[in-house]
C-alpha positions in Angstrom: 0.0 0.0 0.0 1.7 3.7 -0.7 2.0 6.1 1.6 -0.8 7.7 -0.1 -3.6 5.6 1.0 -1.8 4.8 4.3 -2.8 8.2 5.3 -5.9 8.5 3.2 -7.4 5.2 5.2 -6.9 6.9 8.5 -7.8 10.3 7.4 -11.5 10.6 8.5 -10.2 9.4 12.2 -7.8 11.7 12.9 -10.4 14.5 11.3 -13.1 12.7 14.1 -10.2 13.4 16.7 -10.0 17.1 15.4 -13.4 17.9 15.8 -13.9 16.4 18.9 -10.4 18.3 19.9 -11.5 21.4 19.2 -15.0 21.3 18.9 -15.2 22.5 15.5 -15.0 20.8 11.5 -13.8 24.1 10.6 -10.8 24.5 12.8 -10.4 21.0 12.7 -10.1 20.7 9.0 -7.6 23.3 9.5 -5.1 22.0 11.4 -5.1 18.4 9.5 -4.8 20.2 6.3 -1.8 21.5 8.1 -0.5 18.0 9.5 -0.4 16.9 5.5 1.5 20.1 4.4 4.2 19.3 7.1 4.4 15.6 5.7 4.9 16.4 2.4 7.4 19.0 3.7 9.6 16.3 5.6 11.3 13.7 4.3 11.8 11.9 7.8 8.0 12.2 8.5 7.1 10.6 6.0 9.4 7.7 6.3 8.2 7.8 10.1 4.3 7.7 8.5 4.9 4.8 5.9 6.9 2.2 8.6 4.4 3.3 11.6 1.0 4.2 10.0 -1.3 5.5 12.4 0.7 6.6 16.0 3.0 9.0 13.7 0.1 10.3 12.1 -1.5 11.6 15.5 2.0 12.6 16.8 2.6 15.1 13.6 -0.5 16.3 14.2 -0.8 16.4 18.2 2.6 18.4 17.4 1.4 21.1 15.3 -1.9 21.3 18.1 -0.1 22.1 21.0 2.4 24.9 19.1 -0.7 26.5 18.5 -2.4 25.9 22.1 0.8 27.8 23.5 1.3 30.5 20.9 -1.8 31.7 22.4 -1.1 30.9 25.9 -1.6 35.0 27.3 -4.8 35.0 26.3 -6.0 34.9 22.8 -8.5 32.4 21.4 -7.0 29.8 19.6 -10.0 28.5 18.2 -12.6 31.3 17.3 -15.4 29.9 16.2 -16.1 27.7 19.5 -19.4 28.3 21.2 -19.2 31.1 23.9 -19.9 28.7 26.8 -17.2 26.5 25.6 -14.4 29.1 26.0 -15.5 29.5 29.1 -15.0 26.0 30.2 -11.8 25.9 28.3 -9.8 28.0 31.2 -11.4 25.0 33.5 -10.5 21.9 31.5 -6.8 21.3 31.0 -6.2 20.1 27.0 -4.2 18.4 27.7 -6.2 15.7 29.7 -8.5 15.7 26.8 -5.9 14.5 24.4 -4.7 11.8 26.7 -8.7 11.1 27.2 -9.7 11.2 23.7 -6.5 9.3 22.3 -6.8 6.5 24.9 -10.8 6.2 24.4 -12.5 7.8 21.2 -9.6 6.5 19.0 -8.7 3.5 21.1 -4.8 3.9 21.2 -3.2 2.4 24.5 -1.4 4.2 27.0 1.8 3.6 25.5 0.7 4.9 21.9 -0.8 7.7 23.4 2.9 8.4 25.3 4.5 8.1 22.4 1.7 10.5 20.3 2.0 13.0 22.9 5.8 13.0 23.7 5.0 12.2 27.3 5.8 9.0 29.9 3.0 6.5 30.7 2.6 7.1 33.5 2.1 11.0 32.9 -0.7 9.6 30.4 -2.4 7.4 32.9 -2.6 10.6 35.3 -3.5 12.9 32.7 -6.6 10.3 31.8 -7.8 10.0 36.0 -7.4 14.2 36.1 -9.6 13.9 32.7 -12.3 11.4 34.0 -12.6 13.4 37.6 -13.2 16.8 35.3 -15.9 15.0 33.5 -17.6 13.9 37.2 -17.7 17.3 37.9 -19.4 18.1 34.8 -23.6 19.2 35.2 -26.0 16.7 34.9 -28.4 16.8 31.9 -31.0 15.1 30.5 -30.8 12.7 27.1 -32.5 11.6 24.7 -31.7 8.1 23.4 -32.4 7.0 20.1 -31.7 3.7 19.4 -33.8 0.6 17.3 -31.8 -2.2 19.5 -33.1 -2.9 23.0 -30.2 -4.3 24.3 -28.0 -1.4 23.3 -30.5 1.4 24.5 -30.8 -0.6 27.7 -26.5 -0.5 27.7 -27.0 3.3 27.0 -29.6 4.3 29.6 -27.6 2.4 32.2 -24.1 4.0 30.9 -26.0 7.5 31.0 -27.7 7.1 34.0 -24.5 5.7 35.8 -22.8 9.2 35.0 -25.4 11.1 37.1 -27.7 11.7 33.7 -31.0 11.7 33.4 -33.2 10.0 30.4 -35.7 12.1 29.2 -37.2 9.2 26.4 -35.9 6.4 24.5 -37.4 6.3 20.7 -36.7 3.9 18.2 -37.9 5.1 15.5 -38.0 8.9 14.1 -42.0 9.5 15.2 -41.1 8.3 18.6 -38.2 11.0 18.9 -40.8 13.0 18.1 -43.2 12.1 20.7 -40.2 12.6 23.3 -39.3 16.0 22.3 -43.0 17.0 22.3 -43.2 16.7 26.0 -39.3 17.7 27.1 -36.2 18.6 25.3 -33.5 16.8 25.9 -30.0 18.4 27.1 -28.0 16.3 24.7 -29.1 13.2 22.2 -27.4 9.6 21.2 -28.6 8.8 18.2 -28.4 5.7 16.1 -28.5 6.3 12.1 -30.5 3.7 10.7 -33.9 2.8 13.3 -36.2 0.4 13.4 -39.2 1.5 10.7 -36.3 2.8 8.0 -36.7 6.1 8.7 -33.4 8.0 9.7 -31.7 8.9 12.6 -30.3 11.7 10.8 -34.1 13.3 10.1 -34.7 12.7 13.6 -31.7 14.5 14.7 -32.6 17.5 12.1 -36.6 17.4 13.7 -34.9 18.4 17.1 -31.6 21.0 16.0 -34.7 22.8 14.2 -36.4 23.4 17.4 -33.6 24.1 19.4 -29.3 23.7 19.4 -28.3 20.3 21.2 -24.7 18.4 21.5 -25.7 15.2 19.6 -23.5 11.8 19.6 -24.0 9.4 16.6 -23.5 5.9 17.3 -23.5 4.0 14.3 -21.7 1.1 12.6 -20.7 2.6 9.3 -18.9 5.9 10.3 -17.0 6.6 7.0 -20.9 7.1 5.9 -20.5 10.2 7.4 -16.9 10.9 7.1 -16.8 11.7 3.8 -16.3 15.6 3.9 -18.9 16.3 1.1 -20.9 17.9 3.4 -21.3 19.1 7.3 -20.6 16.0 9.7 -21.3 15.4 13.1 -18.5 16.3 15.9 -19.2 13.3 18.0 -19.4 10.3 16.4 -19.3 6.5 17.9 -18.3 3.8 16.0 -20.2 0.1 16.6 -19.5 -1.8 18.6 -18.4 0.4 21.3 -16.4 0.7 24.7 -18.5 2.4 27.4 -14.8 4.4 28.3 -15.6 5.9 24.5 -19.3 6.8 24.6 -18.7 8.3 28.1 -15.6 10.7 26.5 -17.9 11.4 23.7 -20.1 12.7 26.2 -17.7 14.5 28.2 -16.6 16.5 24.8 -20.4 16.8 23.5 -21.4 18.7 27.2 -18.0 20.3 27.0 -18.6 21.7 24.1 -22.5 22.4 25.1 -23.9 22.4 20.8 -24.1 19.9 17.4 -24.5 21.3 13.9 -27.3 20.2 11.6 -26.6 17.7 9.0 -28.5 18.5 5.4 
């Protein structure tokens, strides 16, 4: 395989680890788009990318992230478009435990990968996930919305939510159920499943609620390069099938974090 579609195969991951990053496609995109410019600018990178494949990838990239981060460290935003309410949680929540976090769960690395990704020991990994996962306990309680066709994954869900002090607000598993939920209460964040139990679409279901009101929303779906295609808008937090609860529970971490989704078309 060339290096070409080495990096092309684990493009759409390290764009789902952008977004989540920084809670935006746009700024996202951006600093990807700058991760390739400095492999084709380096001779050793890309040796490093075509023997290692994926860890060098994130390194090059986790590089370029935190020269930015401290460029800006007196006080400018580094990412402008965020929400409001996530800049002002960013002062709270140290980046770097959200690397470590989101390395080590949303793109499954293990410790050591993520020490070697992020330049740092183990062992500072393994504390910079605990300081990560007691931030996220001290995150506010919402409630959620699940919609899911599969009543043995819901039930995981419900109990996964629930077992982060959460709330479920409705369970739906189809799009007219959703509807029925959001009818009667609005949900502080939604997992949604793309394809549900009558055909209709998660997605539509999704769109019914951003159109009433602005919600973080997690897919969870089997088939993510469906939606990582970069044709069009994607979702920032997105779950692949099957899935660790240590994942779904960073997804929602970021998703609260981050306090919105954008529409899909």
């Amino acid at each position: 395989m060339s290096l070409g579609a080495k990096v092309a195969a684990n493009l759409p991951y390290l764009r789902r680890y952008a977004r989540a990053l920084s809670g935006s496609q746009s700024t996202g995109d951006a600093f990807v788009r700058a991760t390739l410019e400095a492999i084709l600018a380096d001779a050793d990178l890309k040796a490093s990318l075509d023997e290692g494949g994926r860890v060098p990838l994130y390194r090059a990239f986790n590089k370029l992230w935190s020269s930015a981060f401290l460029q800006v460290a007196d006080g400018e935003t580094v990412l402008a478009d965020h929400e409001a309410a996530a800049q002002e949680r960013l002062a709270a929540i140290t980046p770097m435990n959200r690397q470590a976090l989101l390395l080590t769960t949303l793109e499954d690395f293990s410790i050591a990968q993520a020490a070697e990704i992020m330049d740092l020991s183990e062992d500072e990994v393994e504390n910079l996930v605990q300081e990560a996962v007691a931030e996220i306990d001290r995150e506010s309680t919402t409630n959620v919305l699940i919609i899911e066709d599969e009543p043995l994954i819901s039930m995981q869900l419900e109990d996964l939510v629930r077992s982060l002090g959460h709330d479920i607000c409705g369970t739906a598993a189809t799009r007219t159920q959703a509807r029925d939920v959001i009818d009667k209460e609005m949900p502080g964040l939604v997992l949604a499943d793309i394809q549900l139990a009558d055909g209709s679409s998660g997605l539509d279901a999704v769109d019914d609620i951003l159109a009433i009101g602005s919600v973080p929303v997690i897919f969870i779906t089997a088939y993510p390069e469906r939606l990582l295609t970069g044709d069009r808008p994607e979702p920032t937090y997105l779950v692949t099938k099957p899935f660790q609860e240590s994942t779904v529970r960073a997804a929602i971490s970021q998703a609260l974090f981050f306090g919105s989704s954008r529409p899909l078309p």
